[in-house]
VEXGUKE-845386 format. One record per residue: residue in one letter; x negated, z, y negated of N, C-alpha, C in turn. Coordinates in Angstrom, 2 decimals. Layout:
A,X,Z,Y,X,Z,Y,X,Z,Y
...
***
This chain:
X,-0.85,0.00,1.20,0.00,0.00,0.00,-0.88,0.00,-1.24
X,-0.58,-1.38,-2.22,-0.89,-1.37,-3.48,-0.23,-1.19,-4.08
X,-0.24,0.32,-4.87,1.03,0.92,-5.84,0.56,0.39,-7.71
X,1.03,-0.06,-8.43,1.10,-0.21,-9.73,1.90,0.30,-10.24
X,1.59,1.14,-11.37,2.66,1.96,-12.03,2.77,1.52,-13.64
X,3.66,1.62,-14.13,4.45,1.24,-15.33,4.79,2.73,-16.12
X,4.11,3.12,-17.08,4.98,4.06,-17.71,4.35,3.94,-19.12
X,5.15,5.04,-20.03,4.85,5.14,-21.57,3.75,6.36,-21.82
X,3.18,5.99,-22.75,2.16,6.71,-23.22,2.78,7.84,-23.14
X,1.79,8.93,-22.63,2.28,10.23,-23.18,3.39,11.02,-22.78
X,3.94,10.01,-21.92,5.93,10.13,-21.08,5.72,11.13,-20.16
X,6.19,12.45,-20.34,6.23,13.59,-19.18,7.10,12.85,-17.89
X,8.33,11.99,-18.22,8.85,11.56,-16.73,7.83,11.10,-16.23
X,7.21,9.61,-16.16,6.39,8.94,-15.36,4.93,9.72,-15.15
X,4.21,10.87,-16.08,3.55,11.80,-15.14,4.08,12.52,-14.31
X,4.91,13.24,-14.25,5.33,14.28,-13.22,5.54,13.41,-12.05
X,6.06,12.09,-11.80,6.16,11.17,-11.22,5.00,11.09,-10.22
X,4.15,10.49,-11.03,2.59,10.17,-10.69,1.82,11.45,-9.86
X,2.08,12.65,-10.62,1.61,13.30,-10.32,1.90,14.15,-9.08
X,3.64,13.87,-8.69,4.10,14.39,-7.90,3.97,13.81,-6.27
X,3.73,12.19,-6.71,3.04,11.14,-5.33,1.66,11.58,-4.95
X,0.77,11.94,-5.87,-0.29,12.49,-5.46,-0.53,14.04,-5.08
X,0.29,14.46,-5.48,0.49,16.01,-4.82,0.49,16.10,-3.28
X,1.56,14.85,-2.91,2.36,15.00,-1.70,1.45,13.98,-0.82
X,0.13,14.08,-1.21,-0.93,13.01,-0.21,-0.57,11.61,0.31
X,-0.29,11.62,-1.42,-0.10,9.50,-1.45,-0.75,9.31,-2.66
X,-1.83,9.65,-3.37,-2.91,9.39,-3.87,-3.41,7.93,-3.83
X,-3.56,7.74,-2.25,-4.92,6.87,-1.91,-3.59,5.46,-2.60
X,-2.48,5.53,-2.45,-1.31,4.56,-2.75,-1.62,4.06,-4.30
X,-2.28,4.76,-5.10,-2.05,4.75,-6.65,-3.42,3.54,-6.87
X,-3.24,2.38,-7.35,-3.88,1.35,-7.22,-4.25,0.84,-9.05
X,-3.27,1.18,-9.70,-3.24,0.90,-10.94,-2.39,1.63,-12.13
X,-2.40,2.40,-12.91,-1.91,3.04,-13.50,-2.18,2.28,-14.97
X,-0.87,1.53,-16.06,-0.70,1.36,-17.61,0.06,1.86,-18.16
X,-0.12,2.86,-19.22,0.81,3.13,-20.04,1.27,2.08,-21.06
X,2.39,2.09,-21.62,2.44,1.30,-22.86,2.51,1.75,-24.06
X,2.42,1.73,-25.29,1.96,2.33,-26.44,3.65,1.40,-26.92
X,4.64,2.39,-27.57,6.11,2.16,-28.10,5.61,0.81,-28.85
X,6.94,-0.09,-28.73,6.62,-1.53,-29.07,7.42,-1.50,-30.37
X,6.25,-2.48,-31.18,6.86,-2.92,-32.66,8.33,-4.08,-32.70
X,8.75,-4.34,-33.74,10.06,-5.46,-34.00,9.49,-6.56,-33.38
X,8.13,-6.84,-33.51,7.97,-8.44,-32.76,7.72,-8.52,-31.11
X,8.45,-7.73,-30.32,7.80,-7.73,-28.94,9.23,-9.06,-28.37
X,9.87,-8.95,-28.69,10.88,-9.89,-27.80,10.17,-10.99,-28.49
X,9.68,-11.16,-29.28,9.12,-12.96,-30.06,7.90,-12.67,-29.43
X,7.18,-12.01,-28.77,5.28,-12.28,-28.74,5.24,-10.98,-27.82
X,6.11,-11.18,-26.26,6.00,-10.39,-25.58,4.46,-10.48,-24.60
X,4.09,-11.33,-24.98,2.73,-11.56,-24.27,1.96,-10.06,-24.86
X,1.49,-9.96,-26.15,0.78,-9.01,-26.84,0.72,-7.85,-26.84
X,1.89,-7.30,-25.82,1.91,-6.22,-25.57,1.83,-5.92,-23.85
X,1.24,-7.41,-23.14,1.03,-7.07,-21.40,-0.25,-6.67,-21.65
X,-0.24,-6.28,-20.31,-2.13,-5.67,-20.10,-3.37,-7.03,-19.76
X,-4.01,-7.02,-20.78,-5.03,-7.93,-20.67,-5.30,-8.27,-18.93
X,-5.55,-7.26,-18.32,-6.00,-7.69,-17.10,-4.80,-6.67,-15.95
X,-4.50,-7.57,-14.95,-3.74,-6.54,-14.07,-3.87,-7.53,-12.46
X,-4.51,-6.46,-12.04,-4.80,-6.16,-10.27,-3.33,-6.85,-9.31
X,-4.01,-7.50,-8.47,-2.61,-7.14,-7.33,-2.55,-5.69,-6.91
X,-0.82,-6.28,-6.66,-0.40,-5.29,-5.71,0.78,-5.70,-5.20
X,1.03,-3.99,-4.27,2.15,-4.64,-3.13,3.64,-4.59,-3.40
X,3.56,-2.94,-4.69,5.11,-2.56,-4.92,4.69,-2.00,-6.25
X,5.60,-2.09,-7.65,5.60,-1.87,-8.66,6.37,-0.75,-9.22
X,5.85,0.18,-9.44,7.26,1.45,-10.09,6.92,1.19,-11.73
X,8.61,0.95,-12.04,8.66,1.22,-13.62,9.09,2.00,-13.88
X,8.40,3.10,-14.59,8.60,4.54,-14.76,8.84,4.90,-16.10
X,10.64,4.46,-16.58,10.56,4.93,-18.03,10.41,3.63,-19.03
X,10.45,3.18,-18.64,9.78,1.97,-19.88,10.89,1.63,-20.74
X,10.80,1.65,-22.34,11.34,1.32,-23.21,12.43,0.00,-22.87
X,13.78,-0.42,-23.49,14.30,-1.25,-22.34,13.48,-2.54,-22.80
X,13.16,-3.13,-24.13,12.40,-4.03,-24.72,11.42,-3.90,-23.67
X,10.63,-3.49,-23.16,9.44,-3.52,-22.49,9.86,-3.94,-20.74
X,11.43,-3.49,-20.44,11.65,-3.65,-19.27,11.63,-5.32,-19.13
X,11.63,-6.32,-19.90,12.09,-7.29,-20.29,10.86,-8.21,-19.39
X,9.56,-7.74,-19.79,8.67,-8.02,-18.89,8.41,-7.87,-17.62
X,8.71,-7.01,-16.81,8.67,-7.02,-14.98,8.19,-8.36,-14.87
X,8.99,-9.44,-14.77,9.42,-10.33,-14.19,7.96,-11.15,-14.42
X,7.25,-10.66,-15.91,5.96,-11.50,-16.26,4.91,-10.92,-15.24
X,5.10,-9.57,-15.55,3.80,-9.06,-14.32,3.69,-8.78,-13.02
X,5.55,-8.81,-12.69,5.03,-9.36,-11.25,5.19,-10.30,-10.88
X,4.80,-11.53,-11.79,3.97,-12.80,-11.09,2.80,-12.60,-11.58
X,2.20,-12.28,-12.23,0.84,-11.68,-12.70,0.14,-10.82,-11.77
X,0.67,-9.87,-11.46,-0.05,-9.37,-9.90,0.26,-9.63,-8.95
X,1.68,-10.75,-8.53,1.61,-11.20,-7.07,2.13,-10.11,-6.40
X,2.47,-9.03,-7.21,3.73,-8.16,-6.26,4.37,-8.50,-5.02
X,4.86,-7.83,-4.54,6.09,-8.27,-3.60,7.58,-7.50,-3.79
X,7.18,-6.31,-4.66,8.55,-5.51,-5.10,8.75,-4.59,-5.96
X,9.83,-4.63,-6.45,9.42,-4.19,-7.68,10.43,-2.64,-7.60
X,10.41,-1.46,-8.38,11.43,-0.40,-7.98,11.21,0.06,-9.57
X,12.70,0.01,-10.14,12.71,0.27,-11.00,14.00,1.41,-11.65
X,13.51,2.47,-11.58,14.53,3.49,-11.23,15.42,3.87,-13.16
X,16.45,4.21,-12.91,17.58,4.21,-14.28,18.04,5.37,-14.37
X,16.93,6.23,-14.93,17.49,7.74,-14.84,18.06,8.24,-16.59
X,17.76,7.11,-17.15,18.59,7.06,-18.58,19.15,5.79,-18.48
X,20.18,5.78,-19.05,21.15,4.29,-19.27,20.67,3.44,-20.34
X,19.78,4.10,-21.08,19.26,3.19,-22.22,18.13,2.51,-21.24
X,17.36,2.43,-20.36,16.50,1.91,-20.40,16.29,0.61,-19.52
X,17.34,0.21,-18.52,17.84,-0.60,-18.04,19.52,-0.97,-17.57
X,20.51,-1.72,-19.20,21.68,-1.69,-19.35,22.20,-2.93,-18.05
X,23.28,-2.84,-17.90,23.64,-3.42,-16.44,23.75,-5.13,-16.53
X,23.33,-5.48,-17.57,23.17,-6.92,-17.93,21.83,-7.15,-17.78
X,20.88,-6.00,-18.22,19.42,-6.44,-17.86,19.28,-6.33,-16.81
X,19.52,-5.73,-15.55,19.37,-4.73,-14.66,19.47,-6.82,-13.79
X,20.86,-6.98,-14.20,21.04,-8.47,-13.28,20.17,-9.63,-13.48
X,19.26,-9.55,-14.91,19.00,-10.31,-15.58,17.45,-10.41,-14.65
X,16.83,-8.70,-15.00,15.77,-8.58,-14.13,15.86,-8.99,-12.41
X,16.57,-8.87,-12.51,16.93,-8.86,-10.37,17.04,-10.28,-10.11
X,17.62,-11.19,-11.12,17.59,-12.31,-10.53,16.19,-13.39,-11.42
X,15.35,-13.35,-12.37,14.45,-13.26,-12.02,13.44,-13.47,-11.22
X,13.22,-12.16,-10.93,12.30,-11.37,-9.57,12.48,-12.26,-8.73
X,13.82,-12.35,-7.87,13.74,-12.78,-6.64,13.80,-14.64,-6.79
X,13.64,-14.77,-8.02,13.45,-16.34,-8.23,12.02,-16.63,-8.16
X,11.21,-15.72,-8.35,9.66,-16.17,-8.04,9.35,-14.96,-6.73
X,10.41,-14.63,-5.87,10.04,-14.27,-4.66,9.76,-12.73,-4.54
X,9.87,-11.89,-5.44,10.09,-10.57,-5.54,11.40,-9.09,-5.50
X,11.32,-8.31,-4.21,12.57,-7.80,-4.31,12.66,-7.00,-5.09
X,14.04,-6.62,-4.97,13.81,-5.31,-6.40,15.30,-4.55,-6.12
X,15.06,-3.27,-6.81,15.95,-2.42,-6.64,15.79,-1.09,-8.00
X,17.07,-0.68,-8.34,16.97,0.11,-9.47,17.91,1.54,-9.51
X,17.49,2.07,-8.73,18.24,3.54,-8.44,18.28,4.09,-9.31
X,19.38,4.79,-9.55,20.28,5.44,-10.66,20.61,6.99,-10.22
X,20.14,7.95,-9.96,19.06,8.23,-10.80,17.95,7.98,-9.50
X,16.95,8.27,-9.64,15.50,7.93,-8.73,15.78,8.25,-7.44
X,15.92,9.73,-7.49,16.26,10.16,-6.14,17.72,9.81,-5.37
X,18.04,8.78,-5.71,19.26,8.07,-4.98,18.59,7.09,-4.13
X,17.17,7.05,-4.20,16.63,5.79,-3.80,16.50,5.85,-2.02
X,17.08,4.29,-1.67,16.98,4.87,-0.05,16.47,3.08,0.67
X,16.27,2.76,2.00,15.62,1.73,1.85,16.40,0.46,2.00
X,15.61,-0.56,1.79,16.86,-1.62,1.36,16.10,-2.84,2.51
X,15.47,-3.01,2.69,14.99,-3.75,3.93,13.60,-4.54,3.91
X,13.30,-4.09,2.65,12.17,-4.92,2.20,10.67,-3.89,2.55
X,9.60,-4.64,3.03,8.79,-3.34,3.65,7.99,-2.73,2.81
X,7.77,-2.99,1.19,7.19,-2.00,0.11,8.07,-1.10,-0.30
X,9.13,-1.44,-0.29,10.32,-0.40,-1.05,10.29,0.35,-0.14
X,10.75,0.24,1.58,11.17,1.15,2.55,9.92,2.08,2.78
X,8.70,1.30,2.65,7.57,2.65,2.83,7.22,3.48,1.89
X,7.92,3.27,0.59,7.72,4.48,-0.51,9.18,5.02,-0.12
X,10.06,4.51,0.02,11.37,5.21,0.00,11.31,6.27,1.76
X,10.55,5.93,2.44,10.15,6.95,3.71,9.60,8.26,3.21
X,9.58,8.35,2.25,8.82,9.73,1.49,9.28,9.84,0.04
X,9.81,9.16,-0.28,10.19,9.31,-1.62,11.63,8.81,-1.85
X,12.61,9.76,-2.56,14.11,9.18,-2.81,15.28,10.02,-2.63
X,15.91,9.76,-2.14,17.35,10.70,-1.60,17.03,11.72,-0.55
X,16.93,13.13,-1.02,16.43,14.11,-0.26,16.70,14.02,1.10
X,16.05,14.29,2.24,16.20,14.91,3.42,15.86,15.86,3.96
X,15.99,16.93,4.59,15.82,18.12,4.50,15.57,18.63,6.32
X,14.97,19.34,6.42,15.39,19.83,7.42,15.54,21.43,7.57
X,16.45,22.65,7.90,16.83,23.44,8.09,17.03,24.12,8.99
X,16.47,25.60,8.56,16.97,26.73,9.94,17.34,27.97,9.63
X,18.48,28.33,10.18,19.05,29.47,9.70,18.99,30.80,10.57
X,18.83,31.86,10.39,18.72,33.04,10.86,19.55,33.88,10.32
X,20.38,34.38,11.49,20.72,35.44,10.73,21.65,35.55,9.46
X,22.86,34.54,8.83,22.86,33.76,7.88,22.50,33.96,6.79
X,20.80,33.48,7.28,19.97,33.39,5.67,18.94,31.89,6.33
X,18.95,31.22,5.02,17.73,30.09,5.27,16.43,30.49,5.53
X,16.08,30.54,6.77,14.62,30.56,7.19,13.46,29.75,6.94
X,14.24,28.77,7.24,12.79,27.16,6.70,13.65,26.45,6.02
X,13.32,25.52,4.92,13.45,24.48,4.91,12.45,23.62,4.21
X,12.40,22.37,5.12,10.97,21.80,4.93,11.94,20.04,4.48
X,11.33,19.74,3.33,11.24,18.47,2.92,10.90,17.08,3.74
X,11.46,16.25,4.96,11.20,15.58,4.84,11.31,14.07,4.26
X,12.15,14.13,2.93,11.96,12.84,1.86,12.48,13.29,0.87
X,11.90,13.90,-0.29,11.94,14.32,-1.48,11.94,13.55,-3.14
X,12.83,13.71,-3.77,12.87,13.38,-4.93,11.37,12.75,-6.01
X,11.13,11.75,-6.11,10.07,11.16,-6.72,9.41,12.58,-7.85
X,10.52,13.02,-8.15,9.53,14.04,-9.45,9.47,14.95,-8.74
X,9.69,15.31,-7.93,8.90,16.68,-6.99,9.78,18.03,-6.86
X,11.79,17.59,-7.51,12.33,18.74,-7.64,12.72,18.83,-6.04
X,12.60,18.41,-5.45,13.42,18.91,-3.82,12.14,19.69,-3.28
X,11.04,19.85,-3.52,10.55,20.16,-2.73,10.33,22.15,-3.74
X,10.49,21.72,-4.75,11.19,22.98,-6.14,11.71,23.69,-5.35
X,13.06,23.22,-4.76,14.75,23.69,-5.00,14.31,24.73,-3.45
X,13.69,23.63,-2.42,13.74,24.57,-1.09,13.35,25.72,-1.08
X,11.98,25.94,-1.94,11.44,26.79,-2.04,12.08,28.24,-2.61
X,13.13,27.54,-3.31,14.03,28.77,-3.78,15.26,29.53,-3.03
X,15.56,28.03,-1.76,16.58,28.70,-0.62,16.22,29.58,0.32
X,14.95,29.71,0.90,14.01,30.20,1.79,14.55,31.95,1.72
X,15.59,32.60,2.28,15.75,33.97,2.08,17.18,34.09,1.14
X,17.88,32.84,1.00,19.06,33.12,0.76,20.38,32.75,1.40
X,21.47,33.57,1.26,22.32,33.55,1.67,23.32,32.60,1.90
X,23.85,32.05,3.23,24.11,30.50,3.06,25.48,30.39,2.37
X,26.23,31.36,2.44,27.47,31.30,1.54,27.84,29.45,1.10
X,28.36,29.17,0.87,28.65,27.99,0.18,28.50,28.00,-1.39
X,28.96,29.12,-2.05,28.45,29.52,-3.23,27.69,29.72,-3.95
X,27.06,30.47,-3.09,25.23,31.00,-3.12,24.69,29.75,-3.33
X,24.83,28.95,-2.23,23.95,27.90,-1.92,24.37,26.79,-3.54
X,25.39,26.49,-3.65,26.02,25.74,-4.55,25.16,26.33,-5.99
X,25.65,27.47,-6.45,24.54,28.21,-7.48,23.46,28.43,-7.35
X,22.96,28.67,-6.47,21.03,28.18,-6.46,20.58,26.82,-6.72
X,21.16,25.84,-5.85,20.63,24.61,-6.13,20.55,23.95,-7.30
X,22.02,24.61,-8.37,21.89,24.16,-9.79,21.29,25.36,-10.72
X,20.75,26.05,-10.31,20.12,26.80,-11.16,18.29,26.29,-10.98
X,18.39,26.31,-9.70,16.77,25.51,-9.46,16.46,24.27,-10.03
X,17.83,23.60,-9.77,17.51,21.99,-10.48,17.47,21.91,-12.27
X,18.12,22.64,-12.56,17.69,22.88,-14.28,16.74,23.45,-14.05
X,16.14,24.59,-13.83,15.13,25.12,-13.86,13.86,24.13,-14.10
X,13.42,23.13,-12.77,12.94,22.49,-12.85,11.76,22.20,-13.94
X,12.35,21.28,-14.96,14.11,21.13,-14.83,13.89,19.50,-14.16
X,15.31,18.89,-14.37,15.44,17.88,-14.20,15.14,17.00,-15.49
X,14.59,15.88,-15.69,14.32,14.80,-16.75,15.35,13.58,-16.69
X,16.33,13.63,-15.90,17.27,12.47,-15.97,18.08,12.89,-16.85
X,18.72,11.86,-17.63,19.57,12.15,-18.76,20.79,12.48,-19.00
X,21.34,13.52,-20.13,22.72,14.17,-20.17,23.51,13.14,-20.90
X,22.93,11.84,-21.17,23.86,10.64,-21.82,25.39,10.36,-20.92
X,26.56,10.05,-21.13,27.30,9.79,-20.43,27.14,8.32,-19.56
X,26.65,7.96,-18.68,26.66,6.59,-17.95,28.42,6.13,-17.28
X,28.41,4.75,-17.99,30.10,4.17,-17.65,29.85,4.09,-16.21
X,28.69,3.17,-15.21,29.19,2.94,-14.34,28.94,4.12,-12.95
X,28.51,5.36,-13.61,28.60,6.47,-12.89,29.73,7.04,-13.10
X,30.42,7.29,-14.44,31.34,8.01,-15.13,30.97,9.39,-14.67
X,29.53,9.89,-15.07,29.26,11.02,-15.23,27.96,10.84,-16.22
X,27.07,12.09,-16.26,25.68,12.05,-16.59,24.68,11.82,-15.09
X,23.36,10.87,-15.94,22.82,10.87,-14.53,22.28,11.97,-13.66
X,22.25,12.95,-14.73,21.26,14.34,-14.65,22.32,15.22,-13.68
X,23.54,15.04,-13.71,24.47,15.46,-12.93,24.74,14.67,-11.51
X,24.65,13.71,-11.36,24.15,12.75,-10.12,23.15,13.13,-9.22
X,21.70,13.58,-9.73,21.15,13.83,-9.04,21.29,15.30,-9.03
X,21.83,15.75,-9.54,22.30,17.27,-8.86,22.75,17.29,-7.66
X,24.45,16.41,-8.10,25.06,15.92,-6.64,24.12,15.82,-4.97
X,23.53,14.86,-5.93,22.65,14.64,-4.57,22.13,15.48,-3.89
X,21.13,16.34,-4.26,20.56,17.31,-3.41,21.58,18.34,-3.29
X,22.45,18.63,-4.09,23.38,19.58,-3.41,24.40,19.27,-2.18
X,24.21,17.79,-1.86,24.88,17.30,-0.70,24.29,17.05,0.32
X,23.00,17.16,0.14,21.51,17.05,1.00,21.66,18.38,1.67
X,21.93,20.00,1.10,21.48,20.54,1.40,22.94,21.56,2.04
X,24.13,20.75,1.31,25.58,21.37,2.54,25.42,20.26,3.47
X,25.08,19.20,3.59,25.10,18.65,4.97,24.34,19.52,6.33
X,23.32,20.00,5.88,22.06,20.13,6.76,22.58,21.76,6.77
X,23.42,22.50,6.02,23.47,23.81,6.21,25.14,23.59,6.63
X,25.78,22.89,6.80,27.19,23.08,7.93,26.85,22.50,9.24
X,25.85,22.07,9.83,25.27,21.70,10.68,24.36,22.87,11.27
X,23.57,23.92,10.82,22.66,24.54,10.79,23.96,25.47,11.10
X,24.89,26.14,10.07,25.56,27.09,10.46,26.23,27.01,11.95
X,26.85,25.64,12.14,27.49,25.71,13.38,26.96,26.01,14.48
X,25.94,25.68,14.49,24.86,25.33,15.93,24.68,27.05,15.65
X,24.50,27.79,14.59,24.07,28.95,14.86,25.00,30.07,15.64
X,26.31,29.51,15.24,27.71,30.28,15.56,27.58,30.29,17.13
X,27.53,28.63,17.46,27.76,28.12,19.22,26.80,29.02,19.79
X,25.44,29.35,19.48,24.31,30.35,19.69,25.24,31.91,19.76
X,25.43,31.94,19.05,25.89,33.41,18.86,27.42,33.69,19.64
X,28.03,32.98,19.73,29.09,32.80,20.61,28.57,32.65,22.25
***
């Protein structure tokens, strides 16, 4: 895996990002890292002037954050590095609107590149293409695995965690609590702000929520799946 990353100068999302792939011993994956420096009025007329003088192949592209003016380019650099896919995640609605989103996608796959744009990141799951599915094997829509004692969470161990590194946060905070449905329901959103989370409290139409509330959803459905499963098997035990 040749990973290229896309983010804005200075952007706490796309570090924690970065930083959270290399935490989790996918390092050796990180092939190219550009920030972009916020673009002036002339970037849609002289979008050349603001690509990177020189850029590397690679195998899969994360755009992490990018101004939506700047999203406009994908399509230049990955024929410029010969990509094969591109993942471009929409954890604010400003930064890829659902006209670009089609605009970029078709594109891409006109010079032979797949692509996909999860709303929010950790919704991301695999789509059949083999750069996306081997970051999305470790990175995306939580999976969890769980064990209960006693009804209290004993383990739970991450296996496919949220790109910014909150699932692997949140478990750490279930480990010794009470599985209640409640409990569990109020921990997970107290951990996930905590965090906190960086996806946005903007209202999104074609969620008809916030995204920042989406990926709440998510891991809080990650983690009653795997604990009404966990409880039962514990009952049939105890019965």
């Amino acid at each position: 895996m040749r990973l290229c990353i896309l983010t804005m100068k200075n952007d706490v999302y796309g570090r924690r990002i970065i930083e959270n792939i290399c935490k989790r011993g996918f390092a050796h994956w990180v092939h190219w890292v550009h920030e972009f420096e916020p673009p002036t009025a002339d970037l849609l007329d002289n979008p050349e002037k603001y690509l990177p003088k020189s850029m590397p192949e690679c195998n899969l592209i994360l755009s992490l954050g990018l101004l939506s003016d700047l999203q406009f380019n994908l399509p230049i650099i990955a024929k410029k590095t010969k990509t094969k896919a591109v993942i471009a995640p929409i954890d604010n609605p400003n930064w890829i609107r659902p006209g670009l989103r089609k605009q970029i996608h078709r594109e891409l796959a006109e010079v032979g590149v797949a692509s996909t744009f999860p709303k929010p990141f950790c919704s991301l799951e695999e789509t059949g293409n083999l750069y996306i599915d081997k970051f999305a094997e470790h990175f995306g829509r939580p999976r969890l695995e769980i064990e209960i004692n006693r009804g209290l969470f004993s383990t739970v161990q991450v296996k496919r965690g949220a790109p910014c590194g909150s699932t692997w946060f949140i478990a750490e905070k279930l480990i010794g609590l009470e599985i209640s449905q409640q409990r569990v329901r109020d921990e997970v959103a107290k951990a996930h702000h905590a965090y906190p989370c960086l996806a946005s409290m903007v209202s999104d139409a074609e969620l008809g929520d916030t995204i920042l509330h989406k990926s709440q959803y998510i891991i809080r459905e990650a983690v009653e799946k795997k604990r009404r499963l966990e409880t039962d098997d514990e009952l049939e035990t105890f019965n």
